[in-house]
C-alpha positions as CSV (number, residue, x, y, z in Angstrom):
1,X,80.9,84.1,135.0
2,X,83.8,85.5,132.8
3,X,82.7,88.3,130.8
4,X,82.9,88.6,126.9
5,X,85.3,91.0,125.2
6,X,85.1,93.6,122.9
7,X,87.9,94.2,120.3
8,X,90.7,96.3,121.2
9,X,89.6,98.7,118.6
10,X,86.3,99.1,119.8
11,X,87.7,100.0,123.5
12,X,88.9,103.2,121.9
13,X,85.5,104.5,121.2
14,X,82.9,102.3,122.6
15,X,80.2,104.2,120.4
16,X,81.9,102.8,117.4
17,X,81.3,99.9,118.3
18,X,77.8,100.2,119.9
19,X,76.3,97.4,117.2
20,X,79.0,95.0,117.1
21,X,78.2,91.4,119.0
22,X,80.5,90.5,121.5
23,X,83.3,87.7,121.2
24,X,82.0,84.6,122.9
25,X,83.8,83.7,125.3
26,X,86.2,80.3,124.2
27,X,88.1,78.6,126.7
28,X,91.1,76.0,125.7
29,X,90.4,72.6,127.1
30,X,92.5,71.3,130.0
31,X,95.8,69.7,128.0
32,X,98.5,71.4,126.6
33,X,98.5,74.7,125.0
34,X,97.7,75.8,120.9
35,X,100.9,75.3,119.2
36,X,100.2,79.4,118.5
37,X,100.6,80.0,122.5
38,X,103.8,77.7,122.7
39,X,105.8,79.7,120.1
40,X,105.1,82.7,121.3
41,X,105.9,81.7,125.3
42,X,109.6,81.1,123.5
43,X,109.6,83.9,121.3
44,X,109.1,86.4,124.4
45,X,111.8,84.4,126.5
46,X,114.2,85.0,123.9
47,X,113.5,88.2,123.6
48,X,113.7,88.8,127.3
49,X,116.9,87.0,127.5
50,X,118.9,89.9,125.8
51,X,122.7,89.6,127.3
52,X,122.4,93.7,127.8
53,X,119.7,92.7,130.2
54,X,121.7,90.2,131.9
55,X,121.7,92.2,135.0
56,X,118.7,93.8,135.2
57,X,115.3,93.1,136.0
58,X,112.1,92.3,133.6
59,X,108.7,92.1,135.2
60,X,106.1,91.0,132.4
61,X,102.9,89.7,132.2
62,X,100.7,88.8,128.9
63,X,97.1,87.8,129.4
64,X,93.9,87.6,126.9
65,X,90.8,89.3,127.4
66,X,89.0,86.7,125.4
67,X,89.7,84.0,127.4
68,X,91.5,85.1,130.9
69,X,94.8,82.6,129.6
70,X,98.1,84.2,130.6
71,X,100.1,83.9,127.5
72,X,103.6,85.0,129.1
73,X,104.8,85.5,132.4
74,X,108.1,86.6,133.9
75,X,108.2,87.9,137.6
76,X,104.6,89.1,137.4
77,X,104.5,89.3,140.8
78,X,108.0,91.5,141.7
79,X,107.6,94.9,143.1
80,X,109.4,97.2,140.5
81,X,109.8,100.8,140.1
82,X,106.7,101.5,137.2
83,X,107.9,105.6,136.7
84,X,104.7,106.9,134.8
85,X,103.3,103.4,134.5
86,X,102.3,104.8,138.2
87,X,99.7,106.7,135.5
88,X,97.4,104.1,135.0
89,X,96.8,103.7,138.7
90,X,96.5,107.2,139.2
91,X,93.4,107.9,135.9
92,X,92.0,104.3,136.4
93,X,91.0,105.5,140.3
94,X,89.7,108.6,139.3
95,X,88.0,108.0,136.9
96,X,86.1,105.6,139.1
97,X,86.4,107.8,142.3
98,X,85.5,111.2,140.2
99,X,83.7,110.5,137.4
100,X,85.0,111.1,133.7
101,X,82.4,113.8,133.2
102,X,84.0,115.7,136.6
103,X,85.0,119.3,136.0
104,X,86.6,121.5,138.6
105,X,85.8,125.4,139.3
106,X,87.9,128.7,139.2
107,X,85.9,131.4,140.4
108,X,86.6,134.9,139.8
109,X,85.2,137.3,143.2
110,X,85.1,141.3,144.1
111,X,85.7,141.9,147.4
112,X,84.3,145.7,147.2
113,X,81.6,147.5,144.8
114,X,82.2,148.9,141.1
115,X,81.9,152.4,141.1
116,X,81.9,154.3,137.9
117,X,83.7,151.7,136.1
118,X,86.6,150.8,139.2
119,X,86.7,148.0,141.3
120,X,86.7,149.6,144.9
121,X,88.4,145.8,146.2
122,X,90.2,143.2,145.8
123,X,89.8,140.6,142.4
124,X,90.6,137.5,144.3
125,X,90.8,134.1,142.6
126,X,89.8,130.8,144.6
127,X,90.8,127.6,142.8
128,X,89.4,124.5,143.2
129,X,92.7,122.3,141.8
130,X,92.3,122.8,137.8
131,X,95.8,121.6,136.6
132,X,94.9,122.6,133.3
133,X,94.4,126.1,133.3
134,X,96.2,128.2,130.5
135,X,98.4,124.7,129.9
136,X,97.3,123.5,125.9
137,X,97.8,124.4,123.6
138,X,100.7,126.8,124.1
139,X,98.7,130.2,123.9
140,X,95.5,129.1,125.7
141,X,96.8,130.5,128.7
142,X,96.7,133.9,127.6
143,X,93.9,133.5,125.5
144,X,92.0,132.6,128.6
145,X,92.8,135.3,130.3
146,X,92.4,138.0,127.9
147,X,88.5,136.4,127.6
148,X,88.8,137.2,131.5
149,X,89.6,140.6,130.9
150,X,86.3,140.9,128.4
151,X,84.4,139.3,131.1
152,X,85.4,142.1,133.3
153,X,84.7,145.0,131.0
154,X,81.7,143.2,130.2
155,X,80.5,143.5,133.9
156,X,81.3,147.6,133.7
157,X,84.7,147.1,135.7
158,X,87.8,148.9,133.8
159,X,90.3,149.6,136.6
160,X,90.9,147.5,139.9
161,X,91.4,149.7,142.9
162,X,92.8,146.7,144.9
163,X,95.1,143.5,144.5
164,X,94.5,140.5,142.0
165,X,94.8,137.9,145.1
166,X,95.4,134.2,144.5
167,X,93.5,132.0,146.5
168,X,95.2,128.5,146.6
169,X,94.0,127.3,150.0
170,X,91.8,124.0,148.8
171,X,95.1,122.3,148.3
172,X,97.6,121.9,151.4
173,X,100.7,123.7,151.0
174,X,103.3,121.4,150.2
175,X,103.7,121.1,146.8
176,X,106.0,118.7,146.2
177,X,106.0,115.1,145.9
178,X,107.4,112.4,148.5
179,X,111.0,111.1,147.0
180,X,110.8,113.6,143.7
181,X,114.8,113.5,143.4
182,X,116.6,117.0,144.2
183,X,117.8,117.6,140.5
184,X,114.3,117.2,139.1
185,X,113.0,119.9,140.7
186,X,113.8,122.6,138.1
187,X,112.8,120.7,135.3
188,X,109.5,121.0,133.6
189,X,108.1,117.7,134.3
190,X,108.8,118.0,138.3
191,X,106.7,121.2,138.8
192,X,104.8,121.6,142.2
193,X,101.1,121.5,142.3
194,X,98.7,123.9,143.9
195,X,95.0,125.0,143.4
196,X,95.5,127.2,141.2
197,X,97.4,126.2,138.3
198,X,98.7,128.4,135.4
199,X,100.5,127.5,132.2
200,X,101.4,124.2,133.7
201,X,103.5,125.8,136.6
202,X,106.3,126.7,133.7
203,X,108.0,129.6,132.6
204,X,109.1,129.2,128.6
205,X,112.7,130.6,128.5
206,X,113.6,131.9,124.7
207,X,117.7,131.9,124.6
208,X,118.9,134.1,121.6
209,X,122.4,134.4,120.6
210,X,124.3,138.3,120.4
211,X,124.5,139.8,117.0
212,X,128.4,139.0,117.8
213,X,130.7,136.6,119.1
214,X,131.5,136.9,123.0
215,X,128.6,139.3,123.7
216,X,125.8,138.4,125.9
217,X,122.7,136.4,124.1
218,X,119.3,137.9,125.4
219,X,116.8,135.8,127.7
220,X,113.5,136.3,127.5
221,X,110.9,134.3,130.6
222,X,107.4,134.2,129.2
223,X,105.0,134.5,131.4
224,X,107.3,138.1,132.4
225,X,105.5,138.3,135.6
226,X,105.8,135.0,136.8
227,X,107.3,135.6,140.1
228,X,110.8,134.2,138.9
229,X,114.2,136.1,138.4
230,X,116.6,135.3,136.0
231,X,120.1,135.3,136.2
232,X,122.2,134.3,132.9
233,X,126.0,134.7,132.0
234,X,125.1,132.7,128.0
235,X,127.6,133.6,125.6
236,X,127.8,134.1,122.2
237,X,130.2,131.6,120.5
238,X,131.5,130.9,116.9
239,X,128.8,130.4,114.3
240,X,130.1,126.5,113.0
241,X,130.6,125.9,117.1
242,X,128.3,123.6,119.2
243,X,127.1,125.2,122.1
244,X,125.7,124.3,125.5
245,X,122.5,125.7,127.4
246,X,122.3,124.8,131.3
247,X,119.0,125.6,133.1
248,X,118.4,125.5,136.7
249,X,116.4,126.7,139.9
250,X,117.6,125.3,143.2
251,X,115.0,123.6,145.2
252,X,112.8,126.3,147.1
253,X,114.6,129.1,145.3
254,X,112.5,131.5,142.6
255,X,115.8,132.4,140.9
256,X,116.4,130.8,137.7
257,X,120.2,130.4,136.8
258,X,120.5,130.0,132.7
259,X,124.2,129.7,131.5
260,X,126.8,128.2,128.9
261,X,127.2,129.2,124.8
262,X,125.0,129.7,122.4
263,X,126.2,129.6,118.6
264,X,126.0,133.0,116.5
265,X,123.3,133.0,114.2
266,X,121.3,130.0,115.0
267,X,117.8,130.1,116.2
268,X,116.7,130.6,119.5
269,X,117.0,127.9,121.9
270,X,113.7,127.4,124.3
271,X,114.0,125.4,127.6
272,X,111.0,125.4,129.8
273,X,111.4,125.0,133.6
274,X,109.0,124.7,137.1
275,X,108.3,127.9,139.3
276,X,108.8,127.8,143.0
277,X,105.1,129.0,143.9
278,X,102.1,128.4,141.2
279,X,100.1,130.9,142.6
280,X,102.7,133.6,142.3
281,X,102.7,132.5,138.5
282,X,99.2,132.8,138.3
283,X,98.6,136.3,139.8
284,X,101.3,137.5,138.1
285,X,100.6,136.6,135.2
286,X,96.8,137.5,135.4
287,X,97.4,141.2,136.5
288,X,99.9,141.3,133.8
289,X,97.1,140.4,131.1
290,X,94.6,142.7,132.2
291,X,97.1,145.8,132.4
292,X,97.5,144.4,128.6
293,X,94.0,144.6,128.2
294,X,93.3,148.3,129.3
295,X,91.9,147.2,133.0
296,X,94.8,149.0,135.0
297,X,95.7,147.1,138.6
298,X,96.8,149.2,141.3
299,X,97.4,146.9,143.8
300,X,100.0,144.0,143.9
301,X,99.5,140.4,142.7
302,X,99.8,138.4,145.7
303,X,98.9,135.0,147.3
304,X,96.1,135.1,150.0
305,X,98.4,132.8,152.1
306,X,101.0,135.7,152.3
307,X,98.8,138.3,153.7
308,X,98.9,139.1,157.1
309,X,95.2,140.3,156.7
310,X,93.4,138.6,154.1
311,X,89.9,139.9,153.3
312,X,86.8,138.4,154.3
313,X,85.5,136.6,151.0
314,X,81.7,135.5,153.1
315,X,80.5,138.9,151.5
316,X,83.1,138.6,148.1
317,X,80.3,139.1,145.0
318,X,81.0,136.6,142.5
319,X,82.0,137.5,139.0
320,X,82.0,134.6,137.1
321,X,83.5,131.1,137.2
322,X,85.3,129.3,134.5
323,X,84.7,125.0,134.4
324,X,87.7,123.3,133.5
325,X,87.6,120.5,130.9
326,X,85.7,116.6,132.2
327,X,88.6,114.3,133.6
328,X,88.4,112.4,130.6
329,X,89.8,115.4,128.8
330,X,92.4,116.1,131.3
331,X,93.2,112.3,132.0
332,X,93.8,111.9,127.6
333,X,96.6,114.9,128.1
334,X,97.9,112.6,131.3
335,X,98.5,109.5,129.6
336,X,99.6,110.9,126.1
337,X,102.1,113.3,126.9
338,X,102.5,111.8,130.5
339,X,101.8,115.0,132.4
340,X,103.3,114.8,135.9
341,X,101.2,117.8,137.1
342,X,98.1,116.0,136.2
343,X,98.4,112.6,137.4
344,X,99.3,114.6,141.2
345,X,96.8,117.3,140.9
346,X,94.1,114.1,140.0
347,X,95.8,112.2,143.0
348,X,95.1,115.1,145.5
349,X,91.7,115.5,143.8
350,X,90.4,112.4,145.0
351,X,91.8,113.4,148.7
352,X,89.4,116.1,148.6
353,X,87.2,116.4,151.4
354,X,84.6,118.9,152.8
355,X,85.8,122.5,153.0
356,X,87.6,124.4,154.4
357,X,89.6,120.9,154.9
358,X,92.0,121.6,152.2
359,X,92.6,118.2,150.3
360,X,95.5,116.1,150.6
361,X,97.7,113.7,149.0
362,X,97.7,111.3,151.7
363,X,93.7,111.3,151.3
364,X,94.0,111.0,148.1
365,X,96.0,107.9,148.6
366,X,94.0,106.4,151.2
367,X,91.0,106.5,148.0
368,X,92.8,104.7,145.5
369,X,93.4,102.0,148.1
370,X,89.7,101.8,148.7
371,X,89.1,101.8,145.1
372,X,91.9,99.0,144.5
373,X,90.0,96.8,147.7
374,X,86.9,97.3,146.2
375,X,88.3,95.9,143.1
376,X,89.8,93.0,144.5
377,X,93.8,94.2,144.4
378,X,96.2,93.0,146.9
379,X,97.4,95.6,148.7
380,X,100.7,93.8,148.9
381,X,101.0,94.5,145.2
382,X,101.7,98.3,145.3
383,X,103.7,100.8,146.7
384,X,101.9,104.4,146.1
385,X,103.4,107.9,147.3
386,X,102.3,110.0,144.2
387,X,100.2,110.2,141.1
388,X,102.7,110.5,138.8
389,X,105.3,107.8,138.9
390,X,108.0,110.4,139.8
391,X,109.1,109.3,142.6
392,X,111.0,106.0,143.3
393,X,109.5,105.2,146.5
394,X,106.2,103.8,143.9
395,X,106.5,100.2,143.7
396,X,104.2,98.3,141.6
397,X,103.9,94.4,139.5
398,X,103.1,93.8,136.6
399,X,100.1,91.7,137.9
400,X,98.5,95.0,139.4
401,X,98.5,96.7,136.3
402,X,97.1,94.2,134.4
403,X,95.1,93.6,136.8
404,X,93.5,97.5,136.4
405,X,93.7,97.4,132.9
406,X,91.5,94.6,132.7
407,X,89.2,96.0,134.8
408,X,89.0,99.5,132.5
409,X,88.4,97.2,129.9
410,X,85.7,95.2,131.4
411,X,83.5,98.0,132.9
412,X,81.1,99.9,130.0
413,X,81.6,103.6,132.3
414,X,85.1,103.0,131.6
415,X,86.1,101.3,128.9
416,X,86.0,104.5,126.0
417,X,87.7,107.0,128.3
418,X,89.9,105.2,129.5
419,X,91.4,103.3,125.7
420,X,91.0,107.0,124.7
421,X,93.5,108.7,126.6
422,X,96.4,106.2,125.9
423,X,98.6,106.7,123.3
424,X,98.9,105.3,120.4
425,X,102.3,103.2,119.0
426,X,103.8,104.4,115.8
427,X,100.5,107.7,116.0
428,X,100.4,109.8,119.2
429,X,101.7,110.5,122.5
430,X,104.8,108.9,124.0
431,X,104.9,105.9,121.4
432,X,104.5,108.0,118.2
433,X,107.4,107.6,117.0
434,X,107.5,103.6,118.2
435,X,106.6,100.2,116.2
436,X,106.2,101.9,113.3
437,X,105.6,100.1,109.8
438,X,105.1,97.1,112.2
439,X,101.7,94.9,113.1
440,X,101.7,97.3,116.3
441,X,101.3,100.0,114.8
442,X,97.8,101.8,115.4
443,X,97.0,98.6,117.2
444,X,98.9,98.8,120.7
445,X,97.5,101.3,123.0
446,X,99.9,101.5,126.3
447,X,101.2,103.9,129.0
448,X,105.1,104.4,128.5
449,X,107.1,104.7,131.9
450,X,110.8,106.2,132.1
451,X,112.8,107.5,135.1
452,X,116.6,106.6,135.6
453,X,116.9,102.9,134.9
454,X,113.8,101.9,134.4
455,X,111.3,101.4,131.8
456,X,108.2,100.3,131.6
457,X,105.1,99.8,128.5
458,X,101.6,98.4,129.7
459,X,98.0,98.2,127.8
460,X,96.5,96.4,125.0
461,X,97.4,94.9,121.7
462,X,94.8,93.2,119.2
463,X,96.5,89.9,117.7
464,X,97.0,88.9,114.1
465,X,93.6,87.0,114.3
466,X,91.5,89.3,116.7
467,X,92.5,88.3,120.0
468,X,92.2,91.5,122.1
469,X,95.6,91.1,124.7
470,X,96.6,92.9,127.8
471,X,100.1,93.1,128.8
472,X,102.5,94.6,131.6
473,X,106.3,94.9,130.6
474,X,108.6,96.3,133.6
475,X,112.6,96.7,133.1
476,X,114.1,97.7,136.6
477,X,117.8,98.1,137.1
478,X,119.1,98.1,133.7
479,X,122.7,99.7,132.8
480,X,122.5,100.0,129.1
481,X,121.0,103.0,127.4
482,X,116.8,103.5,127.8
483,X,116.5,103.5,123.9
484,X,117.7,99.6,124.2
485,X,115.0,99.2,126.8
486,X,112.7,100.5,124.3
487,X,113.6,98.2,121.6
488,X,113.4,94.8,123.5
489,X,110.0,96.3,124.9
490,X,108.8,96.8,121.3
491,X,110.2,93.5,119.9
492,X,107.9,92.1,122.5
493,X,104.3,94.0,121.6
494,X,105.4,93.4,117.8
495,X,105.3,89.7,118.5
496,X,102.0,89.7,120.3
497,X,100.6,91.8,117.7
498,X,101.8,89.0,115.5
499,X,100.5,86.5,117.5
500,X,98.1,84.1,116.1
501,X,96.8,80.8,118.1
């Protein structure tokens, strides 16, 4: 039997909705379609017949979740690179393999006794794979660390004798993707994952011009003790000049190389970029708040992986533990701001397994393909190697992802959480600034996808009379800028926000 649907509207908060009946379920009669239906299949070919799109690719499929019609199809069922579209694959199986209310633990141990307020040991830190920790808002990082540091003092410990020692071993050591591209690797939104997780593996560089033209500007890398060394030859230019800012940190390397010209008098210029080893950020950056704090560290901060004698923790006293948001909270951040570093910490998540087996991505992506079988996907419709969408080895069609998105909108555990975490056109996330002052607007609720040549926009759109739609729209192989992929993708969801039968 083909199940009733809710409005779009209620699938953002299901509670909202709680008394509203459901749609009954009207299907058209065999013959030819509503005159509504036929407009709009030529509307959306024109629109997907753009001569700057001549030779590229378009993968799009329309369907209602009133009725199960498809609407509009166009090479629903080509493979196509989906970048973060790769997203909805990634929270969709988690949240059915996890559980939306899933936290995940950081727990603080003391490998020796307090005596007389010092820490005779080691403060060692296991993670369990939190990718959230210290990330949002900006400061929350050191916020929660400085209520670390009153944990401590509350617990009669005001010096460490020891090391602060990161334990990152729940999650195998590579932590890169499979096919991340070389020149991503610096960049903020290509930072390696590990189990323990710190500011979202970034270091915030502040650029700030000399007090005179041709001297030095100053660099300053917040967190300082990240592990990372900075290296920068930025010059101070003319005022009325334009100047130019290059950031980079060669694969595997934990030197960061800042250079180019800065203008004299202008504000500071932040770029962000990935650390080599999480775990290096996130001792370093602990010891460095609790020396803040008044707790004085004598020992180093160092990875447990590192040591050539790492201490027994079957005898470690635990301190405290701090539980990291539910997924559903983690998965909004995800989809809104497409967060890389989630999607492939969630990914490896689900490939967790019983300890000490550490968990995996290649686990994690043998789940979601028991999750997509048990949902009835054809596991000829995919190609998965990450979480994220980042690499360009993930292959999916538009089918699949309409395919998932009908399924979060048909199942009650998923349904809120799920419509929750995507963004928003023309009011949050990665389409805030999209469909504005348009019938979209606050109506379409879709995960954006961009990597080099390709585009992608997929989720739901309420009609002009009420008729909740799903849609997939894929642009592969396009050589014209991504802001004119944008536009012919918006043109689209404005009509079908339009659409009336």
């Amino acid at each position: 039997m083909r199940r009733a649907w809710l409005p779009i509207a209620c699938l953002v908060a299901a509670a909202a909705c709680a008394q509203q009946p459901r749609l009954s379920v009207t299907p058209h009669p065999p013959g030819a379609p509503p005159p509504g239906a036929v407009a709009l299949e030529a509307d959306l070919t024109s629109i997907f017949q753009d001569p700057a799109f001549n030779n590229a690719v378009w993968g799009v499929l329309v369907r209602s979740l009133k009725t199960g019609d498809t609407l509009f199809a166009l090479h629903p069922r080509s493979l196509l690179m989906p970048a973060s579209n790769m997203k909805v694959v990634t929270v969709a199986a988690a949240g059915e393999a996890l559980d939306w209310d899933r936290t995940f633990k950081t727990v603080v141990l003391a490998t020796g006794a307090v005596e007389h307020g010092v820490l005779q040991g080691d403060l060692v830190v296991v993670g369990s794979g939190d990718p959230s920790l210290g990330g949002r808002p900006a400061a929350a990082g050191q916020a929660v660390f400085e209520s670390w540091a009153a944990e401590l003092r509350a617990r009669g410990i005001s010096a460490i004798q020891g090391r602060i020692i990161g334990d990152d071993r729940a999650f195998e050591a590579q932590g890169l993707g499979t096919g991340w591209t070389w020149d991503d690797l610096s960049a903020s939104y290509a930072t390696p994952m590990g189990a323990l997780a710190f500011n979202e593996n970034t270091v915030r560089l502040t650029i700030t011009p000399g007090s005179a033209v041709g001297d030095f500007a100053t660099v300053e890398a917040v967190p300082v003790a990240s592990g990372m060394r900075v290296e920068h030859a930025v010059r101070t230019i003319a005022k009325d000049a334009t100047g130019n800012i290059e950031v980079d940190r060669p694969g595997g390397s934990s030197v960061v190389r800042v250079s180019g010209t800065i203008a004299a008098g202008r504000v500071p210029v932040v770029r962000t970029v990935s650390v080599d080893s999480p775990t290096a950020l996130f001792v370093g950056a602990l010891r460095q708040t609790l020396s803040a704090r008044g707790i004085a560290v004598s020992g180093d901060a160092v990875a447990m992986v590192s040591l050539s004698s790492p201490p027994d923790l079957a005898h470690a006293v635990p301190l405290f533990t701090y539980t990291s948001p539910t997924l559903a909270q983690i998965a909004t951040v995800t989809l809104k701001v497409s967060q890389n570093l989630y999607a492939d910490t969630l990914l490896r998540q689900m490939g967790c397994t019983a300890p000490p087996a550490p968990c995996t991505t290649q686990a994690g992506l043998k789940k979601v393909q028991q999750v997509l079988k048990g949902w009835g996907v054809a596991p000829d419709s995919y190609v998965m190697v990450d979480g994220s969408g980042l690499s360009r080895y993930n292959y999916l069609t538009p089918d699949l992802l309409v395919a998932i998105l009908t399924r979060m909108a048909n199942d009650d555990r998923h349904r809120g959480p799920f419509a929750d975490a995507l963004p928003i056109a023309g009011v949050d996330g990665t389409i805030s600034g999209r469909m504005k002052d348009t019938k979209a607007q606050n109506n379409a609720r879709a995960k954006t996808g961009s990597i080099a040549n390709a585009r992608a926009l997929s989720g739901y759109v309420t009609s002009a009379d009420g008729e909740p739609l799903v849609f997939s729209i894929i642009a592969n192989n396009f050589n014209v800028p991504q802001v004119e992929a944008d536009r012919v993708i918006d043109l689209a969801v404005v009509r079908l926000a339009q659409f009336r039968r």
